[in-house]
N, C-alpha and C positions, 0 to 999 in steps of 0.2 A: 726504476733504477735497480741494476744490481746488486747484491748483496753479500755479503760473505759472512759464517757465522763464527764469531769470535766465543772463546770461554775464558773469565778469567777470575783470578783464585784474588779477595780481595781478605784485606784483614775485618776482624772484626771493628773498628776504629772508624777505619775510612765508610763502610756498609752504614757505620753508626750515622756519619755526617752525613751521608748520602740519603739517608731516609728523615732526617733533620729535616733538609734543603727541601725535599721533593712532599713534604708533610706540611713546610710553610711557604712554599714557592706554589707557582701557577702551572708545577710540570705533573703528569698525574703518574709517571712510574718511575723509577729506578731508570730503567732503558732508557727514555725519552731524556730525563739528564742528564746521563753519560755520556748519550749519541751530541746535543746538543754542548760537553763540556769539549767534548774531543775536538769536535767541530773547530770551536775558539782554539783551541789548542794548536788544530794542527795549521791556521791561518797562522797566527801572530808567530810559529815556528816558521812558516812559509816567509814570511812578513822579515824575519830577523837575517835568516839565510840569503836572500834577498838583498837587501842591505849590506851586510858582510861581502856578499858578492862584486857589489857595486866598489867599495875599499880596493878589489884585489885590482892587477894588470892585469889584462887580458891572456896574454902568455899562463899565469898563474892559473889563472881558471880552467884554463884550458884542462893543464896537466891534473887538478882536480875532479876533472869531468864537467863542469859548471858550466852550462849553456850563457852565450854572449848575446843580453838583449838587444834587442836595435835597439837604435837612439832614439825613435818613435815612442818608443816599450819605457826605455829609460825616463824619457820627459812623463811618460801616462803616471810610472810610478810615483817619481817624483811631485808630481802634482798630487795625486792621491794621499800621498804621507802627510805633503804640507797637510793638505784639505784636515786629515785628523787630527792633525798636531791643535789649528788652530781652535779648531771644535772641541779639543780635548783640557785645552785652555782656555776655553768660552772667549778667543777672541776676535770668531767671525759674526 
């Protein structure tokens, strides 16, 4: 997989927690939890846009640039959220 390499200027605070996390967590550097927060990050962003999406008209998204799922894409999703929802409420 490709890669791109990012730099970025963190405070001393956030650096603090992060070496907290990765000192009592299962991750063995800095990198590997950031690669891994991002990750979560940028799904559940994916995840929210997503959703917001599905709220607008058609028309509306358009003029936002918003790709219009099928109905196929539509039901997959919708199934998949239920599926978390219920797992996330332990009520599967």
């Amino acid at each position: 997989m490709a890669s791109d390499l990012v730099h970025l200027r963190l405070g001393n605070k956030l650096i603090d927690g992060i070496d907290f996390v990765v000192k009592n967590t299962l991750f063995d550097t800095r990198t590997e939890f950031i690669k891994e927060t991002l990750r979560k990050e940028v799904s559940e962003q994916k995840k929210k846009i997503l959703i917001e999406s599905l709220r607008r008209k058609p028309a509306e998204m358009k003029k936002l640039g918003i790709k219009i799922p099928s109905n196929e894409k539509l039901r997959k999703i919708r199934e998949e959220l239920g599926n978390e929802l219920l797992k996330k409420y332990d009520l599967k």
